[in-house]
Wavefront OBJ file of the C-alpha trace (Angstrom):
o trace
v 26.924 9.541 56.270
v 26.361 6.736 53.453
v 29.188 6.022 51.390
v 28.095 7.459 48.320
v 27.467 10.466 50.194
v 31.148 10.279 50.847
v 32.433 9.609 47.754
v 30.477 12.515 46.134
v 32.159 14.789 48.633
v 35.488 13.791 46.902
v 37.660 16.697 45.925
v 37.324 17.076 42.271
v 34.015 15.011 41.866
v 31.572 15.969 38.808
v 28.313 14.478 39.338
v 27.203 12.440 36.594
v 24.248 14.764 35.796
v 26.574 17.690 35.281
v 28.478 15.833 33.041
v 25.698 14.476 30.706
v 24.438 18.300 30.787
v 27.365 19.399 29.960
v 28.082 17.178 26.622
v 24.133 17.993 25.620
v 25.171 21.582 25.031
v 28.086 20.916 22.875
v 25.887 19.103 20.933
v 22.903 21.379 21.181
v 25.178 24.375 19.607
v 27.066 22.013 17.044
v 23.402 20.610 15.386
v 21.958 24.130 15.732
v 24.549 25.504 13.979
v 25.318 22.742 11.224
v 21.445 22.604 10.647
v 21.289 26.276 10.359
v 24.650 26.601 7.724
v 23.104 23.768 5.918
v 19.893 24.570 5.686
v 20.617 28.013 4.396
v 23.229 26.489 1.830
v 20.413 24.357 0.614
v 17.177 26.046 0.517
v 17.811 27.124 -3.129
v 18.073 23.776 -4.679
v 15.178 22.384 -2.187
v 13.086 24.957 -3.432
v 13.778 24.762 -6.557
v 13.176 20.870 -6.966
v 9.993 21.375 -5.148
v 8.949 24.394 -7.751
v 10.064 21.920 -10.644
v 7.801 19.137 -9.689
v 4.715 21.903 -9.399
v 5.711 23.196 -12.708
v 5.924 19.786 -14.309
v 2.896 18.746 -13.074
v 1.126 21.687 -14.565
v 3.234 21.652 -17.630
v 1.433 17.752 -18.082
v -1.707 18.903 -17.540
v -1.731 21.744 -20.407
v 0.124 18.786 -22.668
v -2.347 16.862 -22.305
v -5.502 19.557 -22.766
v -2.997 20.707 -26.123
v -3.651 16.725 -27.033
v -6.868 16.354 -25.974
v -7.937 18.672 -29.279
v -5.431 17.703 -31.512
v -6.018 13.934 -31.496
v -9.882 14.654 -31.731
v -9.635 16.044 -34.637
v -7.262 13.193 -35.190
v -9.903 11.074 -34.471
v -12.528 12.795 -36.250
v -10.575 12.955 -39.641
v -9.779 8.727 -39.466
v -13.280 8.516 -39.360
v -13.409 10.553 -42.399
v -10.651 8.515 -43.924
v -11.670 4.995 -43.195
v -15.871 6.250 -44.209
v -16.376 3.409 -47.023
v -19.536 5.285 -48.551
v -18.040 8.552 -48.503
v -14.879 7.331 -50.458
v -16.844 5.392 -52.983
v -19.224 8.709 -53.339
v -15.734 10.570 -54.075
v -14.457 8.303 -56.351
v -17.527 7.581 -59.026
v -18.195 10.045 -61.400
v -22.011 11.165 -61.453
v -23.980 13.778 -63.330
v -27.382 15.234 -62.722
v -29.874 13.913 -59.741
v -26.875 10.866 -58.821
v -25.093 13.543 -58.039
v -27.158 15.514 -56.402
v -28.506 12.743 -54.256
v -24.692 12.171 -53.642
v -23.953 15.683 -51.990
v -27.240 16.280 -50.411
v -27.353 12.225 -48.688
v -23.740 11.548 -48.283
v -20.749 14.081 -48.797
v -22.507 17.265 -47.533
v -24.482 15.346 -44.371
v -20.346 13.489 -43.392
v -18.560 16.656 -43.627
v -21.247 18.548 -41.860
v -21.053 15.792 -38.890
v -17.696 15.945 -38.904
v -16.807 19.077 -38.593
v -19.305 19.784 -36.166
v -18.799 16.888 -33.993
v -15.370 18.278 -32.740
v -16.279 19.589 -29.480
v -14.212 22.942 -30.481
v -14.547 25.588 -33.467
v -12.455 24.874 -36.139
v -13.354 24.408 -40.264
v -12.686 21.697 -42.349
v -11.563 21.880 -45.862
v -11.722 19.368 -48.278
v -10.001 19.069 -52.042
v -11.031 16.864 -54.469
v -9.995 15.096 -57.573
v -13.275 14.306 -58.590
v -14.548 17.798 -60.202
v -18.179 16.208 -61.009
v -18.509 16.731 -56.677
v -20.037 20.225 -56.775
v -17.760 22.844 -55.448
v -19.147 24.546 -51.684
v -18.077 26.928 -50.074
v -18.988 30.918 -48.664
v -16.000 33.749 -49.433
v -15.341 35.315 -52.811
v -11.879 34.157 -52.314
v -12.117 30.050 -52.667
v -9.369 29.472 -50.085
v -10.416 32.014 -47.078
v -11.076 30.175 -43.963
v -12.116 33.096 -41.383
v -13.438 30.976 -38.687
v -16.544 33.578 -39.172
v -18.613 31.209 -42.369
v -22.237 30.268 -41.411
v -21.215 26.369 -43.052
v -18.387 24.324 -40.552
v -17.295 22.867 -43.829
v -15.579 24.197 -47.580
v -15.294 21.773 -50.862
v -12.700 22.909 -53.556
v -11.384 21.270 -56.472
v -7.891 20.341 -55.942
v -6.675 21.892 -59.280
v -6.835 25.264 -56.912
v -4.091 23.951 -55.120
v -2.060 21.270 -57.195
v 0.509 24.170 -57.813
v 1.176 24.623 -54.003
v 3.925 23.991 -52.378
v 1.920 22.703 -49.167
v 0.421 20.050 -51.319
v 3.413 18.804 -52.984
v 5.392 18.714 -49.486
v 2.849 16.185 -48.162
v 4.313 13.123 -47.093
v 3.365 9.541 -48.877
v 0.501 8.247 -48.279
v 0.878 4.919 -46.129
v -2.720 3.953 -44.732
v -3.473 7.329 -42.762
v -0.541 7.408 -40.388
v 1.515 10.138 -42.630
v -0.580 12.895 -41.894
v 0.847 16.921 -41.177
v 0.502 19.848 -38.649
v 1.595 22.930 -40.350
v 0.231 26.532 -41.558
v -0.827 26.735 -45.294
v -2.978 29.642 -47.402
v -3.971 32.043 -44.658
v -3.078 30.503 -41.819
v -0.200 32.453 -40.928
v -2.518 35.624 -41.518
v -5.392 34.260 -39.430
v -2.679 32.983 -36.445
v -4.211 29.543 -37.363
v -3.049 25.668 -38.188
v -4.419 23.241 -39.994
v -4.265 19.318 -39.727
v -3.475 17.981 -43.571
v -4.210 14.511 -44.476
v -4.755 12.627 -47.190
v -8.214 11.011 -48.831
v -7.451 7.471 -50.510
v -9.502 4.904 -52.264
v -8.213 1.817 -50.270
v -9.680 -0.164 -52.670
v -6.458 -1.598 -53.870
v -4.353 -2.034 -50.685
v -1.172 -2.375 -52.484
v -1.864 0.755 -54.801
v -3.697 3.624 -52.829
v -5.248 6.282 -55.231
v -5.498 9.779 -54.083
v -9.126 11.330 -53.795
v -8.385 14.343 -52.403
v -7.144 15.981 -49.362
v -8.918 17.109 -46.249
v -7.832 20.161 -44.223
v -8.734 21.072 -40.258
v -7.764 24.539 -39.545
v -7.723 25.874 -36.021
v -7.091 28.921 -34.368
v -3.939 28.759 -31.798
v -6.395 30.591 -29.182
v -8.637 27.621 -29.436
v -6.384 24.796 -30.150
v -3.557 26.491 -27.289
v -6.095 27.599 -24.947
v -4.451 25.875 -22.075
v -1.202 27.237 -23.016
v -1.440 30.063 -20.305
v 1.429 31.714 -19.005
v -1.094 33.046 -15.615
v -1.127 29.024 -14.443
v 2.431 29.335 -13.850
v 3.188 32.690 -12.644
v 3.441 35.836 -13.640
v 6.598 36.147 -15.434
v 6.829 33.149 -16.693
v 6.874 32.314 -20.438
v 5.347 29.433 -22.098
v 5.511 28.561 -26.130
v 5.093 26.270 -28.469
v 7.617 25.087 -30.914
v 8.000 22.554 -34.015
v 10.002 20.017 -34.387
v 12.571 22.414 -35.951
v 12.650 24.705 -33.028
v 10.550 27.572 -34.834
v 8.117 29.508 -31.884
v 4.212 28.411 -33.113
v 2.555 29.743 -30.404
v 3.602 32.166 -27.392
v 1.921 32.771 -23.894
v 3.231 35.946 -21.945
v 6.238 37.997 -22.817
v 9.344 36.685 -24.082
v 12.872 38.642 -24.368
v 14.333 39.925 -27.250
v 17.871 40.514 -26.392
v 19.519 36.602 -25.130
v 22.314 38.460 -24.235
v 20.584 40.426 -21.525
v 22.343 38.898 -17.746
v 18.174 39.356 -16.205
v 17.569 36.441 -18.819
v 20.290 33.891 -18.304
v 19.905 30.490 -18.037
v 20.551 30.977 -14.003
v 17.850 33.054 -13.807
v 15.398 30.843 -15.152
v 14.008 27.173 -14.247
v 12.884 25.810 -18.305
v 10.923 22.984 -18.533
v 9.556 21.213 -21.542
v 7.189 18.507 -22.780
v 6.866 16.678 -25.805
v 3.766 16.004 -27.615
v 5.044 12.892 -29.917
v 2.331 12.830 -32.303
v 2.847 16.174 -33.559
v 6.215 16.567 -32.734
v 6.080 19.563 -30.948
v 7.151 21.122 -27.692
v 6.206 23.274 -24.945
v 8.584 25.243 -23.344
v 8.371 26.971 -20.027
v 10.684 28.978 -18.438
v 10.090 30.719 -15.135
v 11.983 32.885 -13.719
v 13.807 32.212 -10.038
v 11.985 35.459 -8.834
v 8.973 34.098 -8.276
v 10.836 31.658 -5.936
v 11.655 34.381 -3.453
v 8.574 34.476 -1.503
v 8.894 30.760 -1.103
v 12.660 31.105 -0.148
v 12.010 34.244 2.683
v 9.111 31.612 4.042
v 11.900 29.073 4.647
v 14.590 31.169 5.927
v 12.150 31.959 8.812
v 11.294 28.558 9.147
v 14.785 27.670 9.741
v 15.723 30.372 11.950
v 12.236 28.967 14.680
v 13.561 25.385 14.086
v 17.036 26.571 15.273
v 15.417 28.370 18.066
v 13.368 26.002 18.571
v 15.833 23.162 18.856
v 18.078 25.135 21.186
v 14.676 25.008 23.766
v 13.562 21.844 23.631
v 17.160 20.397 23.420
v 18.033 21.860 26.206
v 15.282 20.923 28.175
v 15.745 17.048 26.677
v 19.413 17.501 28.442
v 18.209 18.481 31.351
v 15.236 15.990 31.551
v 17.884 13.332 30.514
v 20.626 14.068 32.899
v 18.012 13.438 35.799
v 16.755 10.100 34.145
v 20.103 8.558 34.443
v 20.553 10.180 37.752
v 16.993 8.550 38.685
v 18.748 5.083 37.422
v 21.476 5.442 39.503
v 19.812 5.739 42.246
v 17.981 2.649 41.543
v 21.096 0.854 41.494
v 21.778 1.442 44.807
v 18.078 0.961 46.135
v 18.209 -2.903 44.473
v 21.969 -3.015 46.520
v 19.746 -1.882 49.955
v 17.030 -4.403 49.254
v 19.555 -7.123 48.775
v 21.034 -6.708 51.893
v 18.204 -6.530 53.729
v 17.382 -9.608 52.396
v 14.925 -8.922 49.234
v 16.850 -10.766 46.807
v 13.316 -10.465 44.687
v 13.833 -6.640 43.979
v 15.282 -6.319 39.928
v 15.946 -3.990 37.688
v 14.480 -3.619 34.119
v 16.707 -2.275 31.812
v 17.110 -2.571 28.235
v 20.296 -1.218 26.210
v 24.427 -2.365 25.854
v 25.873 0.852 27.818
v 27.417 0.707 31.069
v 24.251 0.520 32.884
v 23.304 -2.286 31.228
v 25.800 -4.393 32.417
v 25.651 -3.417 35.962
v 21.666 -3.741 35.686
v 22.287 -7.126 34.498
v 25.063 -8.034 37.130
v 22.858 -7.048 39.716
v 20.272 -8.796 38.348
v 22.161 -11.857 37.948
v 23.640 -11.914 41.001
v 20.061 -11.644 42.804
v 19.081 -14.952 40.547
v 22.110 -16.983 41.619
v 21.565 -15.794 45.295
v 17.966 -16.790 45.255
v 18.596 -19.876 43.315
v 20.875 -21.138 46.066
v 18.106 -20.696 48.542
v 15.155 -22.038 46.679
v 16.701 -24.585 44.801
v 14.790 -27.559 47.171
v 11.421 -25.247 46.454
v 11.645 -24.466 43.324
v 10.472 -27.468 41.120
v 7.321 -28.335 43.549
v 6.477 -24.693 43.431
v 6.471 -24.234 39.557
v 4.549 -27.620 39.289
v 1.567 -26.544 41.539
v 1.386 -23.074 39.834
v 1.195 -24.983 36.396
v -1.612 -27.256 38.290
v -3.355 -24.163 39.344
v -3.068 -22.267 36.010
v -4.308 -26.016 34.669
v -7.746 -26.042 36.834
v -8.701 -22.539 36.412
v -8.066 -22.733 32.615
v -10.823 -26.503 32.883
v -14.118 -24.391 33.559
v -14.204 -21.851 30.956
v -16.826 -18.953 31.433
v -16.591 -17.794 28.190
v -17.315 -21.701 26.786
v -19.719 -21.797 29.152
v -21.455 -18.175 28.296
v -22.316 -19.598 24.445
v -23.099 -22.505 25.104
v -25.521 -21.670 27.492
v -26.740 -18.859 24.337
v -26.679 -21.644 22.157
v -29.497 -23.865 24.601
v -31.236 -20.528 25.187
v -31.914 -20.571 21.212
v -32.447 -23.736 20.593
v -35.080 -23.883 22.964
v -36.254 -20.333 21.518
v -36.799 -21.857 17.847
v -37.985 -25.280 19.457
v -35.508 -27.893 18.196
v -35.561 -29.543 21.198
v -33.626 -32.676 19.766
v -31.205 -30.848 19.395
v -31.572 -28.996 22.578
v -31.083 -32.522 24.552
v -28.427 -33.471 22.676
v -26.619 -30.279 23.291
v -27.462 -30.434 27.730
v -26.324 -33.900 27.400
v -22.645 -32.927 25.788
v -22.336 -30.132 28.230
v -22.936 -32.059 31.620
v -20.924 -35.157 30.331
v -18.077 -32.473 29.385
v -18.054 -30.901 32.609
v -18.131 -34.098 34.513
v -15.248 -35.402 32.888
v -13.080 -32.058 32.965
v -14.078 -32.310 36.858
v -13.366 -35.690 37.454
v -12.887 -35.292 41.218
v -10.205 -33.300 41.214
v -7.929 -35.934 39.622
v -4.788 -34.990 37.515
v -4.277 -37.994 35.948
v -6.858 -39.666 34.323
v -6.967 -42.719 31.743
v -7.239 -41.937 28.307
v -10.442 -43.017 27.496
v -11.458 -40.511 29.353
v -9.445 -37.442 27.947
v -11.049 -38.572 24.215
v -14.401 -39.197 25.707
v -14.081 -35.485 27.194
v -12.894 -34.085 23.742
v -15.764 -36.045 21.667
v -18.292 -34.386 24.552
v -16.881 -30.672 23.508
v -17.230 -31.704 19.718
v -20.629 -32.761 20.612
v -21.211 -29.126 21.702
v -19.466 -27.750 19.069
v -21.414 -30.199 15.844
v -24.813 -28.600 17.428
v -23.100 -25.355 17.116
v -21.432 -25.954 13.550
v -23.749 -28.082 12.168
v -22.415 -29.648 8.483
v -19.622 -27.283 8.734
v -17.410 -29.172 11.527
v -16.505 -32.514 10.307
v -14.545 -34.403 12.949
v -12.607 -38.120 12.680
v -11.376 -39.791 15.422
v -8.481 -42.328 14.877
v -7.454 -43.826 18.150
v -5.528 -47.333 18.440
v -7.381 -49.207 20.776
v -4.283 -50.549 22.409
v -3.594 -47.675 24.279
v -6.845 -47.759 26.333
v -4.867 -48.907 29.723
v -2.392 -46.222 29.891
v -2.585 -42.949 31.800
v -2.762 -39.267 30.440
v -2.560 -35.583 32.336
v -6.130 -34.695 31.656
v -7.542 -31.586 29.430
v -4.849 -31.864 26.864
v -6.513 -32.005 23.608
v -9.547 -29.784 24.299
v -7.789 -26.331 24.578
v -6.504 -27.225 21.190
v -9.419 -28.450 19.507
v -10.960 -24.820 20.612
v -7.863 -23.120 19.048
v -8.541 -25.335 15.631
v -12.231 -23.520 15.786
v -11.261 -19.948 17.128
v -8.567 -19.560 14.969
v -8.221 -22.012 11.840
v -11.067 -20.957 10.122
v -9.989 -20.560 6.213
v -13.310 -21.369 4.646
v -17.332 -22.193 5.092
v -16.004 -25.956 6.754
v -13.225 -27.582 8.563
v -12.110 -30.783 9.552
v -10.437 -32.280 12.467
v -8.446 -35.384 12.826
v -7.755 -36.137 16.123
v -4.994 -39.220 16.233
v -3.587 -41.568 19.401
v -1.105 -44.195 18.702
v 1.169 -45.842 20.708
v 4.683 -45.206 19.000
v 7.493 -47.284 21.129
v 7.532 -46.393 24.851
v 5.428 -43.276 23.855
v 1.875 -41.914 23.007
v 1.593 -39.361 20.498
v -1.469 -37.599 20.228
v -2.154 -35.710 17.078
v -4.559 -33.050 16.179
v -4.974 -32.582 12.628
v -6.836 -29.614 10.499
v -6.996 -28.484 6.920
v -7.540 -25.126 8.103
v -5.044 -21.761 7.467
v -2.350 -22.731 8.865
v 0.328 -20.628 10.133
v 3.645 -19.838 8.809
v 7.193 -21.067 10.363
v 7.755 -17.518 12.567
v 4.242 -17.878 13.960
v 4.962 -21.032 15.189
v 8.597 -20.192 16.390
v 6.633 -17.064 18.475
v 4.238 -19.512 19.668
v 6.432 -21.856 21.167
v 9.173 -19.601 22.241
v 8.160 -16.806 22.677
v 9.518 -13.279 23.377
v 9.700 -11.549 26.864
v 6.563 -9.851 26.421
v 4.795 -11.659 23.893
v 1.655 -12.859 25.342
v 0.617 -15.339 22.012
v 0.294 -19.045 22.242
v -0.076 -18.742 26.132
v -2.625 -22.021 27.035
v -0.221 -23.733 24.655
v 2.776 -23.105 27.014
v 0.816 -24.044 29.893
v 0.163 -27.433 28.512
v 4.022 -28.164 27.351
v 4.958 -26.794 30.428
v 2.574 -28.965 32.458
v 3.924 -32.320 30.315
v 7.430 -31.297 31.362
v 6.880 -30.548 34.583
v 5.080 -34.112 34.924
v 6.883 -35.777 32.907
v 10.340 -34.626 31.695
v 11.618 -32.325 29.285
v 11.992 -35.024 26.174
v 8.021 -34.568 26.226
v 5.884 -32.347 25.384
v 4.092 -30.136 22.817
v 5.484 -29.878 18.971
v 3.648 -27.944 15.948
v 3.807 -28.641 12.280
v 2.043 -26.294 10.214
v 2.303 -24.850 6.764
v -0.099 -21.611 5.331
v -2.977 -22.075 3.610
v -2.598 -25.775 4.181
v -3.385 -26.969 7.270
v -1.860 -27.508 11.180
v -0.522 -30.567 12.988
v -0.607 -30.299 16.446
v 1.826 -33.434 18.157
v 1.789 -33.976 22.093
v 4.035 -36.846 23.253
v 3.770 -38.336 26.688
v 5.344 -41.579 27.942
v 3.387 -44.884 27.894
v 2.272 -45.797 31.518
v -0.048 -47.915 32.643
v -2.716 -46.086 34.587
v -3.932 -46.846 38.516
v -7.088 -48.309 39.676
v -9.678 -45.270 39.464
v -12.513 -45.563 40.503
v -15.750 -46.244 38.365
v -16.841 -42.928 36.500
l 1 2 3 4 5 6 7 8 9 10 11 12 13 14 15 16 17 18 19 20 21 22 23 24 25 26 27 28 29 30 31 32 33 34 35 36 37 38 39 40 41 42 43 44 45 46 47 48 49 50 51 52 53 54 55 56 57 58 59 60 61 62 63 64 65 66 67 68 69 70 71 72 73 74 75 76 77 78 79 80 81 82 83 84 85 86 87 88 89 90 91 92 93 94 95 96 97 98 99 100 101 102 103 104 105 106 107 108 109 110 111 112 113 114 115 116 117 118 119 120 121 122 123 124 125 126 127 128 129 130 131 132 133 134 135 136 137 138 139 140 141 142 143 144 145 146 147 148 149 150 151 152 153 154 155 156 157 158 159 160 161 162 163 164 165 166 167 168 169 170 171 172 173 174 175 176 177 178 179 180 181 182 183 184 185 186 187 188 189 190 191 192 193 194 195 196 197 198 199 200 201 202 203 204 205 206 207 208 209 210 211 212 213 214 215 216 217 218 219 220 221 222 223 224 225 226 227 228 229 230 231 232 233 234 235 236 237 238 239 240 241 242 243 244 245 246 247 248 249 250 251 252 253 254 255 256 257 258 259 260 261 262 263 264 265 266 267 268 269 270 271 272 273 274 275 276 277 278 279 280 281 282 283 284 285 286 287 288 289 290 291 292 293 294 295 296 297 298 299 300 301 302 303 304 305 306 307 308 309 310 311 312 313 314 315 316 317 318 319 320 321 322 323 324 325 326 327 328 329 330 331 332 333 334 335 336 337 338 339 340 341 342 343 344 345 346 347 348 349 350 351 352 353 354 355 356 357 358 359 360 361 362 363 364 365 366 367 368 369 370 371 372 373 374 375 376 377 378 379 380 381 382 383 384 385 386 387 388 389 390 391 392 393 394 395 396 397 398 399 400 401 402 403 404 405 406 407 408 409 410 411 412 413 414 415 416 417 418 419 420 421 422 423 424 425 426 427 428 429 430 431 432 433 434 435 436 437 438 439 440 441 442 443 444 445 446 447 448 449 450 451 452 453 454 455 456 457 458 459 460 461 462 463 464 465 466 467 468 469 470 471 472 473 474 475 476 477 478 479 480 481 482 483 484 485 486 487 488 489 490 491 492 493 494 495 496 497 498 499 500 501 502 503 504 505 506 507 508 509 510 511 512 513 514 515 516 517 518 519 520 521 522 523 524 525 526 527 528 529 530 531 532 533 534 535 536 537 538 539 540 541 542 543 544 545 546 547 548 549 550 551 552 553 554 555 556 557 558 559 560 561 562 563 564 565 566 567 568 569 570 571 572 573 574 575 576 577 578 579 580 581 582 583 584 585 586 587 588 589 590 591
């Protein structure tokens, strides 16, 4: 018998799985419940929010269809206002044919046009100072406006009206924007409104003469055809009032007596919108019955979700309880392989709980045991997997794979010049990255190699690539780690692109005991976390990868003070710095 086997057979022992089961259902019954007592607490004002925003959105909608028609006819009587010809017909007196050629070519043809060009029925009225303007219009009585004449249009003189109280009430003229929506002569009778406004001879800006005034009358089923109770619901009431308050218009039925408990403010959801222009308002009120349906739809939807929860909660408990079990038991499989003598085996586990810690004790202790016994090993063994990762990263399929495309066209379209040149880069490229196996190699070589992959890559680019090489030519007899600046160079055209061309500056100096090599580009650049994730990088971020390999392949060579460093800003441009120490290189043989 093992000894946890034994120490579960202790008297009073609770398995670890009963006891995470057993605090899931106290929490299973205290969210169903809370969710349940909230959720029914708070339907009502969730609903009626939700109802609110529907209602509004209609409530905009038939605003702006009210507005639509108002300001055309807006529109259509400041054309009427601001009509040069037809105030200077109004204000000249004329007698005989002038003034027949006046109505028949000018006043009659405008307030025909205009009246017909609202894309509604309404009439237009117009009163006039000027009594030589012949009179026009089709009911015995002067100021009927039916809505049922054959002419869109009616011409009075305003001596009809000069005693009315409408006419006097109308505000001062100040260049058109003073301009009324009420219900004058039959309007009231007809359930109609009118637009009043002003004519003026704006002749003298600083004195405007009356000419007359012109009159749009609409009926409130045309003009408050949107204003339909049906869009909201029946039930619901929608109207109309003035800036005073008074009812204009009504849709559905409204209540008499306020006093009445069925029509109390709690009852009802009102909702209003102003039209500026006209000062007016509609009003909505709907009633909180025609929320009910909506409300029995989410009482059942609460009682499945508690139902619901209870399931799949309780299966989540149970499912859970057996993962941590499972991770127990993990624990003590590392503890077997460790003292059989695995001290590879860890454990991957990622959180701050209990487990954590013994995940990472175990973990740690497996490191420090393993450490002890590799520690000779370990520094020769991570420098001969960087020199592996190093030579299969130096023949690149992939490079390979175009270029080869590349010859394969060039000898399609026969530019063969440029089909030499381009077999000549590739085999003096691959003989250098080659080199007989060497790893250190002098650094005319390592340019010459990166000057044969530009090669490649002008054929490629054409115009596009523009490359500079500034190398100090005092550095020729010291030694390098070889294919260090192509994998770069490739990254500059894979991933620097910011435009139709590039450059590359590729720089070698000898600063002090060091040579810095710099790569230079005025492509995109990268911003400050890129780099940071580039050059330490998370646990499982695989980005900047070949760039690791070669910082890790100068430190392992050379030390840690050396290695790779990047400077780059967005939209500007990279720097790419690789510092190795100054050495004077072997005898090699002749390349």
């Amino acid at each position: 018998m093992t000894g946890i086997q034994k120490y579960i057979k202790r008297p009073g022992y609770i398995p670890i799985g009963y006891k995470l089961m057993l605090s899931y259902m106290i929490f299973i019954v205290i969210l169903v419940s809370v969710n349940g007592y909230v959720s029914n607490s708070m339907y009502n004002t969730s609903i009626r929010k939700q109802t609110k925003q529907n209602i509004q959105g209609t409530m905009l909608q038939i605003r702006d269809n009210v507005s639509y028609k108002t300001n055309d006819i807006t529109r259509i009587s400041s054309l009427l206002y601001d009509d040069y010809s037809l105030v200077q017909s109004l204000r000249v007196q004329m007698k005989g044919m002038d003034n027949f050629n006046r109505m028949t070519q000018v006043i009659v043809p405008k307030l025909e046009g205009a009246s017909r060009s609202i894309g509604f029925s309404q009439h237009l009225t117009v009163y006039l100072h000027n009594e030589s303007v012949n009179e026009i219009y089709q009911s015995g009585d002067e100021l009927s406006n039916s809505g049922t004449d054959v002419l869109p249009y009616d011409i009075y003189y305003l001596s009809r009206i000069k005693d009315r109280a409408w006419y006097n009430q109308i505000p001062k003229e100040e260049y058109g924007e003073t301009m009324q929506w009420k219900q004058v002569e039959q309007d009231a009778e007809t359930r109609s409104i009118s637009l009043i406004r002003r004519i003026v001879d704006t002749n003298n800006p600083f004195k405007l003469k009356e000419l007359g005034v012109m009159r749009f009358s609409v009926r409130f089923t045309e003009l408050f055809e949107s204003v339909d109770y049906t869009k909201l619901g029946d039930g619901t009431r929608l109207m109309v009032k003035d800036k005073a308050g008074e009812i204009i218009y009504t849709s559905g039925k409204l209540f008499n007596d306020v006093s009445d408990k069925s029509h109390s403010e709690d009852n009802y959801i009102t909702i209003s919108e102003t039209m500026d222009k006209q000062e007016w308002t509609i009003v909505a009120q709907v009633p909180m019955t025609i929320m009910e349906h909506e409300a029995k739809k989410v009482r059942t939807f609460i009682v499945i979700m508690c139902v619901l929860c209870f399931v799949l909660f309780t299966f989540a408990g149970i499912f859970i309880s057996r993962y941590f079990a499972i991770r127990i038991m993990k624990f003590v499989s590392v503890l077997n392989a460790f003292r059989e003598g695995d001290l590879h085996k860890r454990i991957a586990y990622r959180g701050k709980d209990e487990f954590s810690q013994i995940a990472t004790a175990l973990n740690g202790m497996g490191e420090d045991v393993e450490a002890l016994i590799n520690k000779v090993y370990l520094t020769q063994l991570q420098k001969k997997e960087a020199e592996l990762e190093m030579l299969q990263l130096q023949i690149n399929p992939h490079f390979l794979y175009n270029t080869l495309s590349s010859i394969n066209r060039l000898a399609k379209f026969g530019e063969n010049e440029k089909l030499q040149k381009m077999v000549v880069q590739l085999a003096k490229f691959y003989r250098l990255t080659l080199n007989s196996g060497r790893t250190l190699i002098p650094i005319s070589s390592e340019i010459d190699q990166s000057n044969a992959y530009l090669g490649i890559q002008k054929v490629k680019y054409g115009h596009r690539l523009e490359v500079t090489f500034d190398i100090d030519v005092n550095i020729w007899p010291y030694e390098t780690i070889k294919l260090i600046l192509q994998p770069f160079i490739e990254n500059v055209l894979k991933h620097a692109w910011s435009g139709d061309r590039i450059h590359i500056r590729i720089v070698a100096r000898k600063v002090g005991e060091d040579i810095l090599y710099r790569i230079i580009d005025d492509g995109m650049g990268m911003k400050q976390t890129r780099v940071q994730e580039i050059l330490k990088p998370t646990s499982d971020s695989e980005t900047g990868y070949g760039i690791r390999n070669i910082d890790q392949r100068i430190k392992l060579q050379y030390g840690t003070q050396y290695g790779v460093e990047i400077f780059s800003r967005f939209g500007v441009g990279t720097v790419v710095q690789l510092r190795i120490p100054a050495r004077k290189r072997k005898v090699f043989l002749q390349r």
